[in-house]
Structures are given as C-alpha cells and as structure tokens.
N, C-alpha and C positions, 0 to 999 in steps of 0.2 A: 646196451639195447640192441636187437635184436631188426637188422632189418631185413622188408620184405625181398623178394626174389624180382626181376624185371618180368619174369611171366604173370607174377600173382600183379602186378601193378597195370599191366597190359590188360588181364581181364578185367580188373576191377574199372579203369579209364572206358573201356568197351560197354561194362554193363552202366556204369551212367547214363552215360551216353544213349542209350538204347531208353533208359529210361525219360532222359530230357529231352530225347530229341522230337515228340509228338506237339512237347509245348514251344520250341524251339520253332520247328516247322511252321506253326498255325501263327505264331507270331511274324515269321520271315514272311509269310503267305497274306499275312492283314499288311504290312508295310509294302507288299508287291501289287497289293489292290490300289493302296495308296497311291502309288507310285504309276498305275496303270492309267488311275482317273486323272493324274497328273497330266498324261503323256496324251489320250484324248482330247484333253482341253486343248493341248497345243498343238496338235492336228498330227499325231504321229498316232496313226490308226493301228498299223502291223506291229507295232515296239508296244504298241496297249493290250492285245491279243495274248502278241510271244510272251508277257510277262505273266498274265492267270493262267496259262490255259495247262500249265504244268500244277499248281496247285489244284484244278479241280480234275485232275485226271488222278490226285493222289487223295481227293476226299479231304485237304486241312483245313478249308473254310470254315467257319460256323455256316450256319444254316442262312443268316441276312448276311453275312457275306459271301454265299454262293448265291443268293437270290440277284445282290448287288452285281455281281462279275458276272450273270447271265443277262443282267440288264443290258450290262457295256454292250456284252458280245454282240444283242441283239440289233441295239443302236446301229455299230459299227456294222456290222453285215449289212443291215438297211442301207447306209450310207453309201455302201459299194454296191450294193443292187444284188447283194448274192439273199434272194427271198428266201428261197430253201433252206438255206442255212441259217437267217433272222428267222425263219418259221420253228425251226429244231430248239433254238438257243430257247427262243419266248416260253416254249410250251413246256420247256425245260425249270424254266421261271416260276410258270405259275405252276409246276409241281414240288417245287423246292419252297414259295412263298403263293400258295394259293387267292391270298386274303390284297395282292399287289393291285394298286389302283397307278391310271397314269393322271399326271398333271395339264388337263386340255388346256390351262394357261400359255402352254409351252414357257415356260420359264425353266423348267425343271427338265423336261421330256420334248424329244423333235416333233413335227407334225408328224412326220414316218410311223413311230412309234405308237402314238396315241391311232390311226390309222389301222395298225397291226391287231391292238387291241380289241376296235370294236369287230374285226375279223373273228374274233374269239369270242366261246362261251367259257365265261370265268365266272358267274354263281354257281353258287352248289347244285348239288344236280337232286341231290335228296337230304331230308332232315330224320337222323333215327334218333330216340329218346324212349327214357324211361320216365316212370311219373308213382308215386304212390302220396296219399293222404286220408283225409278222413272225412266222414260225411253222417248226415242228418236227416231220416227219412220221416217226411208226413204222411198220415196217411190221411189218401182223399176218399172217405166212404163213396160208393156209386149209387149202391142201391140196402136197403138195409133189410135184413135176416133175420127173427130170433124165434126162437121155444122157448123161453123164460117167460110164464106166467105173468109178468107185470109188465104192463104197455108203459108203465109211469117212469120207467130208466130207458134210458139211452147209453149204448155201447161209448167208452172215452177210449182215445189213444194219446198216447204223445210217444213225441221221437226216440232216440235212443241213438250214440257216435259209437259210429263200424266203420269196418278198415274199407279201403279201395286200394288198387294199383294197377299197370300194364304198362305195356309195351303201347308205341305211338312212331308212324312211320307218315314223313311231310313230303309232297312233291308240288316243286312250285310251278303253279300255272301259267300267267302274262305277265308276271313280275319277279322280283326277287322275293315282292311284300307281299303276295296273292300265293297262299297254298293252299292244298286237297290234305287233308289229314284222314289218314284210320288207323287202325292198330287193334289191340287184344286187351282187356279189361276185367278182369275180376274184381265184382262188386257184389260187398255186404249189406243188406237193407235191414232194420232192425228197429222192433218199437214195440211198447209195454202196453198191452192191455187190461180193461176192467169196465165189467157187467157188475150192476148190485139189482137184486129184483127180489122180490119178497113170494114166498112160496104158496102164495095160495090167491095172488093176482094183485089187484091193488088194496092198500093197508088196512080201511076200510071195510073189507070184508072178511078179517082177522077176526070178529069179534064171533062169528060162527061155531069158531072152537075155543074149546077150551084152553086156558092159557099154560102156556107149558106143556103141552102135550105133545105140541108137534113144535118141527123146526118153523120158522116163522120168515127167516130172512139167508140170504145167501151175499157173498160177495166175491166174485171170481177175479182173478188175476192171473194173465198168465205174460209169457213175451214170445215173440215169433223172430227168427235170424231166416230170411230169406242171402241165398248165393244163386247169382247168376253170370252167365259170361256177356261183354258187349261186343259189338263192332261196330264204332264211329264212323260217321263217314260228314267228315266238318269241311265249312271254309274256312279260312283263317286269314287273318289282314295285321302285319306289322303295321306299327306308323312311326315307321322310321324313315323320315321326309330328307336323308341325305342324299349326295349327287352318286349319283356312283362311280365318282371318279373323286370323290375323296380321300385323303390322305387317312383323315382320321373318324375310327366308328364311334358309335355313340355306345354309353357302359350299359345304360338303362334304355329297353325300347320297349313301348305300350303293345300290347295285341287283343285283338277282340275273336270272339271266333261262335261259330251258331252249325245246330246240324241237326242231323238226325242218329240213329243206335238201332241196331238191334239185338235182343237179348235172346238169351238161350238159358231155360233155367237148368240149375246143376241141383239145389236142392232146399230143403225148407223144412225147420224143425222147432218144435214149442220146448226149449230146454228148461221151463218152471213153469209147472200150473200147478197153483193152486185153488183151496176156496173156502172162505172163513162163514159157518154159519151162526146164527145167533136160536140159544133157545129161551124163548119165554125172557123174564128178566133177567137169565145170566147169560152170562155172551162164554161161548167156548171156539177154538180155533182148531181145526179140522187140517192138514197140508197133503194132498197127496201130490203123485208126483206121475206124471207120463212119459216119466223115464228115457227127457232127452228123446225120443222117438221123431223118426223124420214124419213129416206129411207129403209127403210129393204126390202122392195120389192125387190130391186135391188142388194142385197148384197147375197153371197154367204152365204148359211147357216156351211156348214163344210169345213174345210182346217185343214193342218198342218204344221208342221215351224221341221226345224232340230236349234236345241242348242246344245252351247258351252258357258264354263266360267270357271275361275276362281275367288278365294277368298282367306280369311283367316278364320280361328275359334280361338277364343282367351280365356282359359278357364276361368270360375266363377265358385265357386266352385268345383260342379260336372254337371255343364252346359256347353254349348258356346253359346259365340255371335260371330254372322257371318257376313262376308263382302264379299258381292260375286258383282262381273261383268259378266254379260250375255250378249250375241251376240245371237239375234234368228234372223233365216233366215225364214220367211212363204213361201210353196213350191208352193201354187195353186192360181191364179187369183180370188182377191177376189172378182170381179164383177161378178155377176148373167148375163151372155152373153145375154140370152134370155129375159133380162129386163132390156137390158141396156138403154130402153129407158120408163119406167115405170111410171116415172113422165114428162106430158109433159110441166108442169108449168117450168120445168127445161130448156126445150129447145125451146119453145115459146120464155120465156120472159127474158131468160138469156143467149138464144144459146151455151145451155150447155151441152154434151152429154161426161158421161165418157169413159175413155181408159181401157184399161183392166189395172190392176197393181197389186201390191203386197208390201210388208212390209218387211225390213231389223230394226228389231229393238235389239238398244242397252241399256242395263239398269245398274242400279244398284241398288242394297239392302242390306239393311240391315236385321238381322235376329236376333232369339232365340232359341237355339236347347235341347233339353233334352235327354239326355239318358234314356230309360228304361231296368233296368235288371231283367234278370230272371234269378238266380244261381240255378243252377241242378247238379243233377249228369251226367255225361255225357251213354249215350245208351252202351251197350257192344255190339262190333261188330260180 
C-alpha cells in the first residue's frame, strides 16, 4: 500500500481545519458567553468583558448570542459608570436584537439598565407592507337616466369579483398601537348590467301594430371593468394590550382601522355588450360587440370613497401577515354628467345611456408587513 507524503498529510490536516474551524469557533464562543455570565454573577466584571469581547470582534456569535454579550457589556459598563460606553454597547443591542424588552421586575435586568432603556426609542420607526385580494362592487344608482321607450323596466346590476393590490407605508403616532397609514393602490371595480324595455313603450300599446312586423322587445346586457389608482390615508389601532416590556409578543393581534381615499381614474371599458331582441312570436338573439372599447370620456377622472375594516396580523418572526376586510364607500358620481352621452354608438344601437352611480365596495386581502427600526437615543426635552 502505497503511502501518502508528510506534505500531502500537512495540507490535508490544514484544509480540515480551515473547514471546522468556523463551527469550532462559534462553539468555543457560546461556552465563553457561558462562562462570561458565570464570571458576572460572581462579581468578576473585567474577566466577563476580557472573555466576549474577542468573539464579537470576530463576528462567531449567533445573532441571540451577540444580542445576549451586548447585554452583559452593557450592564457591566453601567455598573462602572462608563455611560458612553453602556450607551454604544445598548444601541449596539437593539441593532443586533431590535425586538429586546427589559424585565422592570428587576429580577432579570438591574434598575440601571431598564433606566437606559426608556432613554431609548426601540419601536419601529415605520411599518412597509404589501397587500393584494379581491373585492365586490355594488352599484349605488344616484340618479336615473334612460332613452328606452318603456318607463315599466328599471335598469338591474349586480356585483362582479376583481382583483385589488398595493403598496401601504405605516408611521406610528402616540403609540406603538396608533398609526397613520397611506400607500398606492390599484383597484378593479366591476359589475354586470341589464336593461329589458319593449320597443314601442309599454306592452299595452303593442297591439297598434301589427304582429310580427316589427321588433317588439329588446334585452340589453353588458358589463363595465372600472381601474383606478388610490391613496389612503387611514388610522389604524392594534389591540395588542401588552406591556412593553414584555418578554413575550402575542402571535395573533386584532386591528381596526377607518379613513379616507383618493382615486385617480386610469380607465374604464364595456368588454360585452350585448342585446337579445324578440320578434313577434319567435324569439331570435341578435350579439353584437363594442369591441372591448374603453369609455373614459364619460368617466369621472377624480373621486374619493371614506373606508373602514378590520383584520388580523399574525406574527413570523419579526414580520406579519395580515388579513384585513375593507368596506369602501366611493362619495362622488362616477359619471362624467357632461358626457354622459359621449359615445353615441352606445345609444344608437344599444339605447343606452348611463345613470349617474357610484361604488360600495367590499374586499378583502391578504398581506405582508415589515417592521423597520431605527433604535436612538431618545431627544432631551
């Protein structure tokens, strides 16, 4: 058998080595923590220092056990009155474990320490999330409109589910639980209409002509996809009733939240109209088509909606996901009044002319929220 050379066994012992040695380290590094907390308790303050302070100068800590060795450091510099240096370590802390509460029992934490804290801002400084889901637009007639010959129908709508989503940016106000919400919104409004009116006024005066000679009855259907852009501008209230010097957060916390919007329209299109008429005793079906064609002529360029909802936030890690139900109420007629008749292929050839209306829509979404912190020292008043 053939053996190796003392150079091939030198590199080989090296590149181990090179490879164990990170998990090596961060092990030696968690038993020198160990051994630091040890040497505190027994009032060897310098021998608790000299033992971390080479592990985080080499980064082998986990992430809680650099937050942990910042704690020490920070106690311990308190204790000896070096402030500047407890101030560096802390802020060092809640950069390394943002989400760090002290224990006002003091059981856990000196009075110094909990002291040092409320000298700090350690809420987040802003909340950014994303949000998309799906929503159901009523329509609230305002005022009603028609040129179809028959007073005896009334225009029907019903809803129809379209997308939503946007961007949402939180800044807290008196609390950690009191914030201003706005952000950016793309919202789809959408819902199916149908006029039936009889062509020569009401049924009753059918008998004038002869039967089957002319068309007798009409039945229109069409659907409208309104897109606009929002900008919220909400309050918003957790009710997450912990101290904030708790240890531990709550997974699930309720929120309510109410405001105001404003919209920007982007555009608005009839992607199916049709209209079925009947003649005499045989019924025949007629489709034509408005070929997807937008209406924006006719459509209000600005409006706004008052909102309301609630939801939940349910935490991961140091995120949430969110589950919110909205109720928006749109305040302005979204017809353009002065065009309300701007397409006349509309009322030619479909006897179609809109009513004034507006939008009650209810949604809901889903979401992902981030906290971002900025730990400071707080302003002196």
């Amino acid at each position: 058998m053939k053996l190796m050379s003392p150079f091939r066994i030198l590199v080989t012992l090296w590149l181990g080595c090179a490879i164990l040695s990170p998990a090596w380290a961060q092990q030696d590094c968690s038993q020198l923590l160990r051994q630091a907390q040890r040497s505190y308790d027994d009032g060897y303050l310098e021998e608790a220092l000299s033992l971390i302070q080479g592990c985080l100068e080499q980064q082998a800590f986990s992430e809680e056990e650099a937050g942990q060795a910042y704690r020490l450091i920070t106690i311990i510099n308190l204790l000896e009155k070096k402030i500047p240096e407890a101030e560096n370590a802390f802020l060092k802390l809640l950069k390394v474990n943002p989400e760090f509460r002290v224990d006002t029992s003091l059981q856990a934490d000196p009075a110094e320490l909990v002291q040092l804290y409320e000298d700090f801002r350690t809420d987040p400084r802003f909340y950014v999330g994303i949000e998309v889901g799906l929503n159901s637009a009523s329509v609230r007639e305002l005022r009603y409109f028609d040129i179809s010959p028959d007073p005896a129908y009334t225009k029907e709508y019903s809803p129809r589910i379209s997308f939503q989503g946007g961007l949402r940016l939180g800044i807290p106000l008196f609390n950690r639980n009191v914030r201003l919400y706005t952000g950016l919104n793309f919202v789809e409004a959408s819902y199916d209409f149908r006029n039936t009116f009889d062509a020569f006024g009401e049924p009753e005066d059918a008998f004038l002509f002869e039967e089957n000679s002319l068309t007798d009855s009409f039945r229109l259907e069409l659907f409208e996809t309104q897109r606009v852009l929002q900008v919220p501008l909400m309050l918003h209230v957790d009710f997450d009733f912990r101290s904030p010097y708790n240890f531990v957060k709550k997974k699930v916390v309720p929120f309510l939240y109410a405001g105001v919007s404003y919209h920007r329209f982007l555009q608005a299109a009839f992607p199916e109209v049709s209209i079925e008429s009947g003649l005499g005793r045989f019924k025949s079906t007629s489709n034509y088509s408005f070929g997807n064609r937008t209406v924006n002529g006719a459509r209000r360029k600005n409006n706004f909606s008052l909102i309301a909802g609630a939801g939940l936030k349910v935490k991961s890690g140091r995120n949430y996901f969110t589950f919110d139900l909205r109720y928006s109420r749109w305040i302005q007629n979204v017809v353009e009044p002065d065009d309300r008749s701007f397409y006349a292929e509309l009322a030619h050839s479909f006897a179609h002319l809109d009513s004034d209306f507006t939008f009650d829509l209810l949604s809901f979404s889903l979401g992902y929220e981030i906290p971002l912190y900025q730990p400071a020292r707080k302003k002196n008043p």
